[in-house]
Legacy VTK file of the C-alpha trace (Angstrom):
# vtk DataFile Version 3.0
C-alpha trace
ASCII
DATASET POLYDATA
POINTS 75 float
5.649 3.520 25.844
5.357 3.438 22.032
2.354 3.770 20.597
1.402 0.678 18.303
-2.128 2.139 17.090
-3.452 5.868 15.884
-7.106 6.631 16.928
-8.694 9.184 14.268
-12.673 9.966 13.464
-14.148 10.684 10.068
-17.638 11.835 10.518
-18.128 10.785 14.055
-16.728 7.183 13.171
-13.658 5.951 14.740
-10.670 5.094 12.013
-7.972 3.255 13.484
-4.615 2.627 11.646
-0.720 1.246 12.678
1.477 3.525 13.928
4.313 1.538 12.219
5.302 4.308 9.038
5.498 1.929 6.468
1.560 0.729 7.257
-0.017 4.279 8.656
-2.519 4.893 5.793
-3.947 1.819 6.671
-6.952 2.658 8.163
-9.359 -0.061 9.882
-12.815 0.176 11.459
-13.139 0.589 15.545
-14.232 -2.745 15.317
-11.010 -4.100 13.680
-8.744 -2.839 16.619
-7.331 -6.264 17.055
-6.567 -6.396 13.315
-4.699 -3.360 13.342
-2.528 -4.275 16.034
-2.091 -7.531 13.794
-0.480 -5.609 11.341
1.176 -3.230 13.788
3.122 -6.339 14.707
3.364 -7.616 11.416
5.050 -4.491 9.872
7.771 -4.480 12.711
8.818 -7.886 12.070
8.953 -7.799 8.638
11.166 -4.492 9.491
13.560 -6.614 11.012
13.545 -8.739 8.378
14.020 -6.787 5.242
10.248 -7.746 4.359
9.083 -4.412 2.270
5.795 -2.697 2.719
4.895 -3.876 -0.536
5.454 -7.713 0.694
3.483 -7.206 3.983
0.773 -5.992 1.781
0.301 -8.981 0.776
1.163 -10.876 3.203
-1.065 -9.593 5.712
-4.605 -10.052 3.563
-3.163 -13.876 3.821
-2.743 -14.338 7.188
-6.267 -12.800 7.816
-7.384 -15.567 5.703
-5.536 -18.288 7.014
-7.274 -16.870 10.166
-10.826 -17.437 8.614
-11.378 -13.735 8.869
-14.030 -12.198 7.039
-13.005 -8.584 7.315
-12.521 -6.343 3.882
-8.802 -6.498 4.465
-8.572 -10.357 3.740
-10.577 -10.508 0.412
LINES 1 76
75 0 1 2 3 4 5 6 7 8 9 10 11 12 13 14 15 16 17 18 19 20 21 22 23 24 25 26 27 28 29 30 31 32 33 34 35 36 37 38 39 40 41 42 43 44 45 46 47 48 49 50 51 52 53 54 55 56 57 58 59 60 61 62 63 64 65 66 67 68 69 70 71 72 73 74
């Protein structure tokens, strides 16, 4: 099974980020695990599709908000 999400802790507080490698630094609270697997699935397709990292990072802060998400990572 591939792993879709990496678990890490800064000061006793969970981090969670992609496993995808053009995404990894991005790092989400252990609140945001849904999010993260949002863009997990996000950065594979866009893989497939020639979409660069660049693209998806901009892509992804407007799907949040399409979403009505009020996370940090769709302002």
């Amino acid at each position: 099974m591939k792993e879709i999400l990496n678990f890490h802790y800064n000061k006793g507080v969970q981090e969670v980020s992609p496993a995808h490698t053009a995404i990894r630094h991005w790092v989400f609270t252990e609140e945001e695990h849904a999010e993260a697997t949002l863009a997990q699935a996000m950065a594979v397709v866009a893989e497939k599709n020639g979409v660069s990292a660049n693209d998806l990072t901009h892509l992804f802060p407007a799907v949040l908000r399409m979403l009505k998400s009020e996370i940090e990572w769709s302002k």
